[in-house]
Phi, psi and omega in degrees: 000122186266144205248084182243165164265130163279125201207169187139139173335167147313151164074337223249012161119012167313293176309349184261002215259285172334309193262338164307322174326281187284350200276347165267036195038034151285156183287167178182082180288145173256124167283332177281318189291343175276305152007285206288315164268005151233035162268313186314173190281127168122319195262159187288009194235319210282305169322321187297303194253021158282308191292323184299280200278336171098163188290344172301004190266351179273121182261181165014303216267000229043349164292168197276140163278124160321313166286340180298323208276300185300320182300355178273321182268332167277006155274321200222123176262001153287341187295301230291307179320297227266305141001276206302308201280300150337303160318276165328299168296277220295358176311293226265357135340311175264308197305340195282313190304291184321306175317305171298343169251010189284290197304300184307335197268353151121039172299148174253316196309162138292127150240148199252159183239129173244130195205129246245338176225065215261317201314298192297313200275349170110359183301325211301336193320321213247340186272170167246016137189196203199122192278111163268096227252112166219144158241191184294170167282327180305292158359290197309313180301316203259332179279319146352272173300319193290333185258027158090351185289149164304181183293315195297301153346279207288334164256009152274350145312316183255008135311000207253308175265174181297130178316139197293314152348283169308323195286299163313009178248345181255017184256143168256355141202153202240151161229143168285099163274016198273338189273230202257164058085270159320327179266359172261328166323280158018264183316305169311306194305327216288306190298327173281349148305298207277337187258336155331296166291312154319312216269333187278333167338137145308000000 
């Protein structure tokens, strides 16, 4: 079972990359949505970042609001940092732990991990290659915006991560979010052809 990653800017069309995937029966961890629950009251991060950030990122209920969280860290990029080092090891803990149990259960297929800073966090190291999802950045700015965040907001979100550039030097195979839907469609199949076929090799 080959164990790759997904990756890509903000915006820049990972996630439809993602849900193309499985709809082709790949395995597929969304890695930011676990990132987002283990934060929660209970889970192994929401103390570390309650004592970091302090209890005003908690509302009424005790969960950390997120939007309180982000606007803190996507301002200053050492808290962001400092986010990420709380975070980041236990994401790739559970992402191994999944692989293994993917493996164990007699998976064949590729499976994937999507994770929006797998790059950043060093997860790419352990895998065996890392799927890159890109458009233009002007793209990026405008689908951005289109999901209501300001400008300033939105570039300092994709300021945050590696230039879609950089993120492309580490891909072992790539997809064009830039076109239509259909041409990312494409693109996908083409790659599930091709890692099939590879797994089916003698």
């Amino acid at each position: 079972m080959l164990r790759l990653g997904l990756t890509g800017g903000i915006a820049s069309g990972k996630s439809a990359v993602a849900a193309l995937l499985r709809d082709l029966g790949f395995a597929v961890l969304d890695a930011d949505s676990l990132a987002h629950k283990l934060i929660e009251p209970g889970q192994p991060a929401y103390n570390e970042v309650l004592q970091e950030f302090g209890p005003s990122i908690a509302d009424s209920s005790g969960h950390i609001d997120r939007a309180k969280l982000s606007a803190i860290v996507f301002a200053d990029r050492s808290k962001l940092d400092r986010l990420n080092a709380i975070v980041h090891p236990r994401v790739a803990e559970v992402i191994f732990s999944q692989f293994e149990v993917w493996r164990r259960a007699g998976v064949r297929d590729a499976a994937f991990v999507e994770a929006a800073l797998l790059i950043e966090a060093g997860i790419h190291e352990k895998l065996d290659g890392v799927v890159v999802a890109w458009c233009k950045p002007e793209q990026q700015l405008e689908r951005l915006l289109a999901r209501g965040l300001t400008e300033v907001e939105a570039r300092r979100r994709i300021a945050a991560q590696l230039p879609a550039g950089e993120k492309l030097r580490h891909a072992t195979e790539k997809i064009d979010c830039s076109g239509s839907l259909e041409h990312t469609r494409r693109q996908v199949e083409a790659l599930a052809v091709k890692l099939r076929l590879a797994q089916s090799a003698p």
